[in-house]
VOBA-1610 file (N, C-alpha, C; in pm, whole numbers, padded with zeros to 5 digits, always signed):
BEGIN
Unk-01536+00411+00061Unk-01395+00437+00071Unk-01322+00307+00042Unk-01247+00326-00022Unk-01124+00225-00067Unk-01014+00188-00029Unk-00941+00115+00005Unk-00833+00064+00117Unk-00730+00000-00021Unk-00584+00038-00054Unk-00571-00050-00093Unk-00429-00028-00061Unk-00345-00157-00045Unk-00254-00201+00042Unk-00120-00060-00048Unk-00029-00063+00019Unk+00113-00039-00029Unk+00227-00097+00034Unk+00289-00233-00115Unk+00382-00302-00040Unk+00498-00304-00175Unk+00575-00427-00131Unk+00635-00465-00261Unk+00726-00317-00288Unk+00734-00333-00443Unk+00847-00272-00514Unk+00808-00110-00443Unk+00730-00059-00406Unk+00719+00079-00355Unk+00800+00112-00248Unk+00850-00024-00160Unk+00950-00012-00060Unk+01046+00037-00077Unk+01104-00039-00217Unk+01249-00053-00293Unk+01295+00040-00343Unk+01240+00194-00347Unk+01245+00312-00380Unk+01295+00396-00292Unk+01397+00419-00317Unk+01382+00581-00198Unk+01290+00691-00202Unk+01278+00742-00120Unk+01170+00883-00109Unk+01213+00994-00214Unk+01333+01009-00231Unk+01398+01113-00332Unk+01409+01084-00476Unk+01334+00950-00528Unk+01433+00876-00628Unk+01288+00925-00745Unk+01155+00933-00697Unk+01068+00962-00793Unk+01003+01113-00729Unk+00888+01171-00769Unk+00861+01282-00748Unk+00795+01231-00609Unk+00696+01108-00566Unk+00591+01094-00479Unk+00677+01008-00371Unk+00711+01043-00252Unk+00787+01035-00161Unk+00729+00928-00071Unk+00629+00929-00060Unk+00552+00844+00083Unk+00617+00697+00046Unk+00689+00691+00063Unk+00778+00545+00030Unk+00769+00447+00183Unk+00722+00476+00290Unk+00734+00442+00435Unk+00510+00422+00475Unk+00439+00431+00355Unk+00329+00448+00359Unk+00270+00287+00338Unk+00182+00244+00411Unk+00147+00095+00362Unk+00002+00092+00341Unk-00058+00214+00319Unk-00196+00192+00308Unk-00242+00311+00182Unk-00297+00327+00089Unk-00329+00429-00008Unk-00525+00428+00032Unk-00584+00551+00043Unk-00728+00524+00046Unk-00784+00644-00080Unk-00860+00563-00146Unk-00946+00630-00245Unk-01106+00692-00164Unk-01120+00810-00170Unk-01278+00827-00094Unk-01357+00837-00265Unk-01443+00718-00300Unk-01552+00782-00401Unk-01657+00824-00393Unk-01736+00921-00431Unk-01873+00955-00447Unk-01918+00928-00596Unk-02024+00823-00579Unk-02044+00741-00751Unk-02176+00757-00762Unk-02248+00860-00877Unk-02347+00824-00838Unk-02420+00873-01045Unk-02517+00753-01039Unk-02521+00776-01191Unk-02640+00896-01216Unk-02642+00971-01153Unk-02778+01096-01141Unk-02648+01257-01157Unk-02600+01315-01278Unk-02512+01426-01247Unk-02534+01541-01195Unk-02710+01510-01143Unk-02712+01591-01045Unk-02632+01588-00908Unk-02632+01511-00906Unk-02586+01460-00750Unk-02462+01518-00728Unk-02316+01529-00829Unk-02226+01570-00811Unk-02190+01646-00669Unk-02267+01761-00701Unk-02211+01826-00585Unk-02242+01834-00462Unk-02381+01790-00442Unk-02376+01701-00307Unk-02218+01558-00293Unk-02216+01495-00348Unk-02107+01378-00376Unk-01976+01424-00315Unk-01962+01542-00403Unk-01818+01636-00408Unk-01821+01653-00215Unk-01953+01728-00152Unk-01939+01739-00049Unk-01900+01671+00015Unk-01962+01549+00033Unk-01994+01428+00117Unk-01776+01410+00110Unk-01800+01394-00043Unk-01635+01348+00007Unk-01514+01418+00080Unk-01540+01561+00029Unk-01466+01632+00108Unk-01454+01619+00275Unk-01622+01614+00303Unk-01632+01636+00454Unk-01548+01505+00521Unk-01573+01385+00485Unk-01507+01254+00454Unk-01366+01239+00474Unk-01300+01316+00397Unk-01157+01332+00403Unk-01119+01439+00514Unk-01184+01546+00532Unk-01167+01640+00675Unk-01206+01524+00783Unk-01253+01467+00795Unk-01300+01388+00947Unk-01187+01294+00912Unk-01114+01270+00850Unk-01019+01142+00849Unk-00904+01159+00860Unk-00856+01265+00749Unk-00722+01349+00742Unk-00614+01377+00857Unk-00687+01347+00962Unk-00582+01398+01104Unk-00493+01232+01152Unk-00553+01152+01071Unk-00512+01001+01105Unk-00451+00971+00963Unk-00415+01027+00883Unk-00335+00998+00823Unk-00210+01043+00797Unk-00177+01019+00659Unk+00034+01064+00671Unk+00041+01236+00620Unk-00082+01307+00603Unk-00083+01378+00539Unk-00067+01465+00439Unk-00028+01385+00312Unk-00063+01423+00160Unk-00109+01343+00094Unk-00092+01252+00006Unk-00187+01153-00077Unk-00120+01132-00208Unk-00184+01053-00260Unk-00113+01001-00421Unk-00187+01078-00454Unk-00113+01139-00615Unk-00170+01270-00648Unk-00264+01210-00746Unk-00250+01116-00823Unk-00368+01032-00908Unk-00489+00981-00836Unk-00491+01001-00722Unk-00629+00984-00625Unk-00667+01103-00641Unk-00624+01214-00614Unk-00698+01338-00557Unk-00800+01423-00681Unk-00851+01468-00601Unk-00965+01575-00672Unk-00899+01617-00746Unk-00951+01747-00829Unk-00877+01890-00885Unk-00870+01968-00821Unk-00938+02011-00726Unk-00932+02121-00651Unk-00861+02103-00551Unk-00741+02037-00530Unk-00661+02027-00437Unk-00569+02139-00398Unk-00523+02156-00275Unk-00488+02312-00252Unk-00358+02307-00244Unk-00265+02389-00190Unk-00114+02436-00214Unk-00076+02338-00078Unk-00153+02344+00017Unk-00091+02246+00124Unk-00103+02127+00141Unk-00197+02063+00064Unk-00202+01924+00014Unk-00109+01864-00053Unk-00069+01950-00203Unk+00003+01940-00294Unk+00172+01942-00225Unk+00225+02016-00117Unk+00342+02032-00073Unk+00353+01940-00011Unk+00224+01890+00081Unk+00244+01767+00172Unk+00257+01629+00103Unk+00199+01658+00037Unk+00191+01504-00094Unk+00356+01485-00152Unk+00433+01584-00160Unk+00558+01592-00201Unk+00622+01600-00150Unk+00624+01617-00005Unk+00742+01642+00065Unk+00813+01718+00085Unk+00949+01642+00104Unk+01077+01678+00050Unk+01148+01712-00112Unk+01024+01683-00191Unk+01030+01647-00284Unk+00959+01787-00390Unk+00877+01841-00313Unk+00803+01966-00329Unk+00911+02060-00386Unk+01040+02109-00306Unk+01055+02234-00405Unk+01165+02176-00527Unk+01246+02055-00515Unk+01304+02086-00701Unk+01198+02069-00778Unk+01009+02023-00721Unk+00951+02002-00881Unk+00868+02117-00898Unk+00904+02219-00783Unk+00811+02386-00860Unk+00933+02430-00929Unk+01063+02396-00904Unk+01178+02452-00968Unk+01210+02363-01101Unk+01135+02238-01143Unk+01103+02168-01271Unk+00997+02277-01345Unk+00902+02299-01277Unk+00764+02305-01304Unk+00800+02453-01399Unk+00859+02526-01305Unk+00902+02697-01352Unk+00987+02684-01438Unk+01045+02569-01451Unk+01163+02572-01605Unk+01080+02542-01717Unk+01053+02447-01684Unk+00987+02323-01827Unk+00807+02364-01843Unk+00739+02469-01722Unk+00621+02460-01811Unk+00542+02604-01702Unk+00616+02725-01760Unk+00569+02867-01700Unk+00444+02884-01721Unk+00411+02838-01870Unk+00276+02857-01907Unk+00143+02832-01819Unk+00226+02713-01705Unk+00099+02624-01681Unk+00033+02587-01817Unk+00045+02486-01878Unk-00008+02408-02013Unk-00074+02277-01944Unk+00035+02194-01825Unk-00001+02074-01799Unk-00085+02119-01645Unk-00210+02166-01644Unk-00299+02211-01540Unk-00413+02129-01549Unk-00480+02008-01597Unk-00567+01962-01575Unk-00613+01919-01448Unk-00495+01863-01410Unk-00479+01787-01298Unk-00408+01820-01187Unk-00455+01780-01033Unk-00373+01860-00971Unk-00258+01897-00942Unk-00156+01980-00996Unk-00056+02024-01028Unk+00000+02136-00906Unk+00163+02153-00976Unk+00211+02229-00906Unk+00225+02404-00979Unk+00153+02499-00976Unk+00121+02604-01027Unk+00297+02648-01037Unk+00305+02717-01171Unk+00458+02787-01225Unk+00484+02845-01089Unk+00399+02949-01052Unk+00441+03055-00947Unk+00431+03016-00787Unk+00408+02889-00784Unk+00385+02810-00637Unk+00541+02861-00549Unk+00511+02861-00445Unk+00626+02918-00341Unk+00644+02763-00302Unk+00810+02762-00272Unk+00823+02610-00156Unk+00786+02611-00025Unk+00786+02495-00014Unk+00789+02472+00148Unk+00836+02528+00250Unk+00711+02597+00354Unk+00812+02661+00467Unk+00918+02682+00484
//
């Protein structure tokens, strides 16, 4: 697991001013599973998941979205955004119904907002 600081110009931002809100966050953690055998993957995949469930309750609860898996779920993705969550399903449903930009973990056209 990876520790890496959040300081500096990330302060200088408001929470509303880019899509990724955690602007009040001073720590970012990467969990990797590295392993040069592609068998291993999905043991790896496990290990990290379980990793992030045993940790997750001590943190701010969403994450930088360029850390995360793909398989990240609808309540990750809302928590990761915030406040910030429903104008970008209301971007997302203007500028890309298709779902085209889905590689990565994204906000699905038909995603509902936040509670």
């Amino acid at each position: 697991m990876h520790l890496y600081p959040i300081d500096g110009a990330v302060h200088r931002v408001g929470p509303n001013d880019t899509a990724w809100n955690a602007r009040s966050a001073t720590w970012a953690m990467v969990i990797a599973g590295i392993d040069p055998d592609p068998r291993k993957a999905g043991e790896l995949a496990t290990w990290a998941r379980r990793y992030w469930a045993a940790i997750h309750a001590h943190t701010g609860g969403g994450g930088y979205i360029n850390f995360m898996m793909g398989d990240a779920d609808h309540a990750r993705l809302s928590a990761t955004y915030g406040d910030n969550y429903q104008p970008l399903v209301a971007l997302k449903r203007k500028y890309d119904p298709a779902n085209f930009f889905r590689e990565n973990p994204n906000i699905p056209p038909g995603a509902a907002g936040p509670g």
